[in-house]
PAKEVEX-137265 format. One record per residue (C-alpha): residue in three letters; x, y, z. Coordinates in steps of 0.2 Angstrom, whole numbers. Example, Ala and Ser with C-alpha at 12.3 -4.5 7.8 and 13.67 -1.06 7.14 Angstrom:
{rest:ALA, u:62, v:-22, w:39}
{rest:SER, u:68, v:-5, w:36}
***
This chain:
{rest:UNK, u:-698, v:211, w:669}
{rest:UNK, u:-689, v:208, w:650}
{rest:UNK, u:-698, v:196, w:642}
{rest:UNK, u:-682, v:184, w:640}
{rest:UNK, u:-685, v:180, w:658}
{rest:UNK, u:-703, v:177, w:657}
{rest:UNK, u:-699, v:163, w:643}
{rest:UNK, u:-698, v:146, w:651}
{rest:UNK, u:-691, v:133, w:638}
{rest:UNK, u:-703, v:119, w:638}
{rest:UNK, u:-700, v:108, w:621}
{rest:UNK, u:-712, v:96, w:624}
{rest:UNK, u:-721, v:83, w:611}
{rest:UNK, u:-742, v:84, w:612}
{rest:UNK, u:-756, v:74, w:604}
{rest:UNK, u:-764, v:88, w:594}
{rest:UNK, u:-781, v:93, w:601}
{rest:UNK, u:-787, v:99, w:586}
{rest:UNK, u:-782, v:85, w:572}
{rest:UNK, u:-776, v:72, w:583}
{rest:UNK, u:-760, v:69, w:576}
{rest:UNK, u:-745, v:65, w:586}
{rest:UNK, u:-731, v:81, w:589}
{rest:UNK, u:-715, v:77, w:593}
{rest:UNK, u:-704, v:92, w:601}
{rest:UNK, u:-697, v:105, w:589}
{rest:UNK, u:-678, v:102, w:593}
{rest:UNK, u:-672, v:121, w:594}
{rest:UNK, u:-686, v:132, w:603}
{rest:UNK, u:-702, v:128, w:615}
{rest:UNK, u:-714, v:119, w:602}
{rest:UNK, u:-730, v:129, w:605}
{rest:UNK, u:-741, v:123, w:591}
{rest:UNK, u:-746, v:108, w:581}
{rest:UNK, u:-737, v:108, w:563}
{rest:UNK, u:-751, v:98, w:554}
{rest:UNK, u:-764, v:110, w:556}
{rest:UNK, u:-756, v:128, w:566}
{rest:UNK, u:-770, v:125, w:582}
{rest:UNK, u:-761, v:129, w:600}
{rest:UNK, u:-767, v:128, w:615}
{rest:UNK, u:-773, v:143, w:627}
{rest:UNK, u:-761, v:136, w:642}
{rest:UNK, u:-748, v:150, w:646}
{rest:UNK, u:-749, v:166, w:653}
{rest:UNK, u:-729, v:169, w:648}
{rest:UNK, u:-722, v:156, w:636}
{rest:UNK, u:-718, v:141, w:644}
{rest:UNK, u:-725, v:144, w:660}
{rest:UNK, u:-743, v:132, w:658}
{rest:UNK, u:-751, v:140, w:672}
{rest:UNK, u:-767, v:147, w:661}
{rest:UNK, u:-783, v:139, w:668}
{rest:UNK, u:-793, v:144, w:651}
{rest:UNK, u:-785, v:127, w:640}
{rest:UNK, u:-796, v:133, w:625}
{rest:UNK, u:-790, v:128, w:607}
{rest:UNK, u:-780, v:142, w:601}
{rest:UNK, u:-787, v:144, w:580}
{rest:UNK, u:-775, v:152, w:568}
{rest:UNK, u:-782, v:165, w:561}
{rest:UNK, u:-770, v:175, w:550}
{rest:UNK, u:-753, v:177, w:548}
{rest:UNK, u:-738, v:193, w:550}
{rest:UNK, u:-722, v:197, w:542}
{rest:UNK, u:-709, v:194, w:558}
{rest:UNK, u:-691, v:200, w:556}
{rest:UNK, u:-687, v:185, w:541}
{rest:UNK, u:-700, v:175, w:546}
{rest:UNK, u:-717, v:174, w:551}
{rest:UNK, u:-730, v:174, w:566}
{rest:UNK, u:-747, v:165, w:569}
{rest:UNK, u:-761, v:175, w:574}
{rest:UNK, u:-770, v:166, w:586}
{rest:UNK, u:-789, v:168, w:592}
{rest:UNK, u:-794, v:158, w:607}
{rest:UNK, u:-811, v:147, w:606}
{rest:UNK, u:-814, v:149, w:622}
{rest:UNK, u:-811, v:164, w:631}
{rest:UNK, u:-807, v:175, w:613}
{rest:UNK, u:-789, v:181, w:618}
{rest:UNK, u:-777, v:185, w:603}
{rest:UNK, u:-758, v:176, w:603}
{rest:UNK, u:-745, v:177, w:591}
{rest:UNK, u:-733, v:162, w:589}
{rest:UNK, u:-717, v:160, w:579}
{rest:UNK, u:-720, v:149, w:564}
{rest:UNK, u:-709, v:133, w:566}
{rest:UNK, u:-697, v:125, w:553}
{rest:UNK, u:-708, v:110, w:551}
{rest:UNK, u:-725, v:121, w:550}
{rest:UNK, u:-737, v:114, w:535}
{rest:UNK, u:-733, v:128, w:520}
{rest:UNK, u:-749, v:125, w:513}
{rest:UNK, u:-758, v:128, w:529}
{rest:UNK, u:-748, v:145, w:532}
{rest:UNK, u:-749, v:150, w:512}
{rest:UNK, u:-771, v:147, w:516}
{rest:UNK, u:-767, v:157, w:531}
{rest:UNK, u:-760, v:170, w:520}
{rest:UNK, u:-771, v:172, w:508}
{rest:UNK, u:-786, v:175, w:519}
{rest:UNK, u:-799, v:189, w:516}
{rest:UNK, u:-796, v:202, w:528}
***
């Protein structure tokens, strides 16, 4: 199946599990991650879909060059999966620029 069709668009707002803070919706694609400190959720299997059972914090743990942007690498708490998510417009720079400049 093309992964275009496994996308479901689910722009929903959240209260981050991580820091707490309120997150509206993103406005122009599925928000999938808090803005304030990059920590998702481990709830999809394909984006969109919330039918993951695991619901571990996803930590951001680098950062990768993405056609003119970037991706958030992603290291579940829980079960240890890796994800990749689009950086948003509104993500904190510091927070990515940290990211960035990691020891690897």
């Amino acid at each position: 199946m093309n992964d275009k069709k496994r996308f479901t668009m689910k722009d929903e707002g959240f209260v981050c599990l991580k820091c707490g803070r309120q997150v509206l919706p993103l406005g122009y694609t599925a928000r999938d991650h808090c803005p304030f400190c990059l920590y998702s959720r481990h709830v999809d299997i394909f984006p969109g879909d919330r039918q993951n059972s695991c619901q571990g914090l996803l930590k951001p743990i680098d950062i990768e060059k993405y056609r003119d942007t970037y991706k958030i690498i992603y290291q579940c708490e829980k079960c240890a999966e890796i994800h990749k998510n689009v950086m948003a417009s509104d993500d904190d720079m510091n927070q990515i620029i940290a990211l960035s400049q990691k020891e690897k």
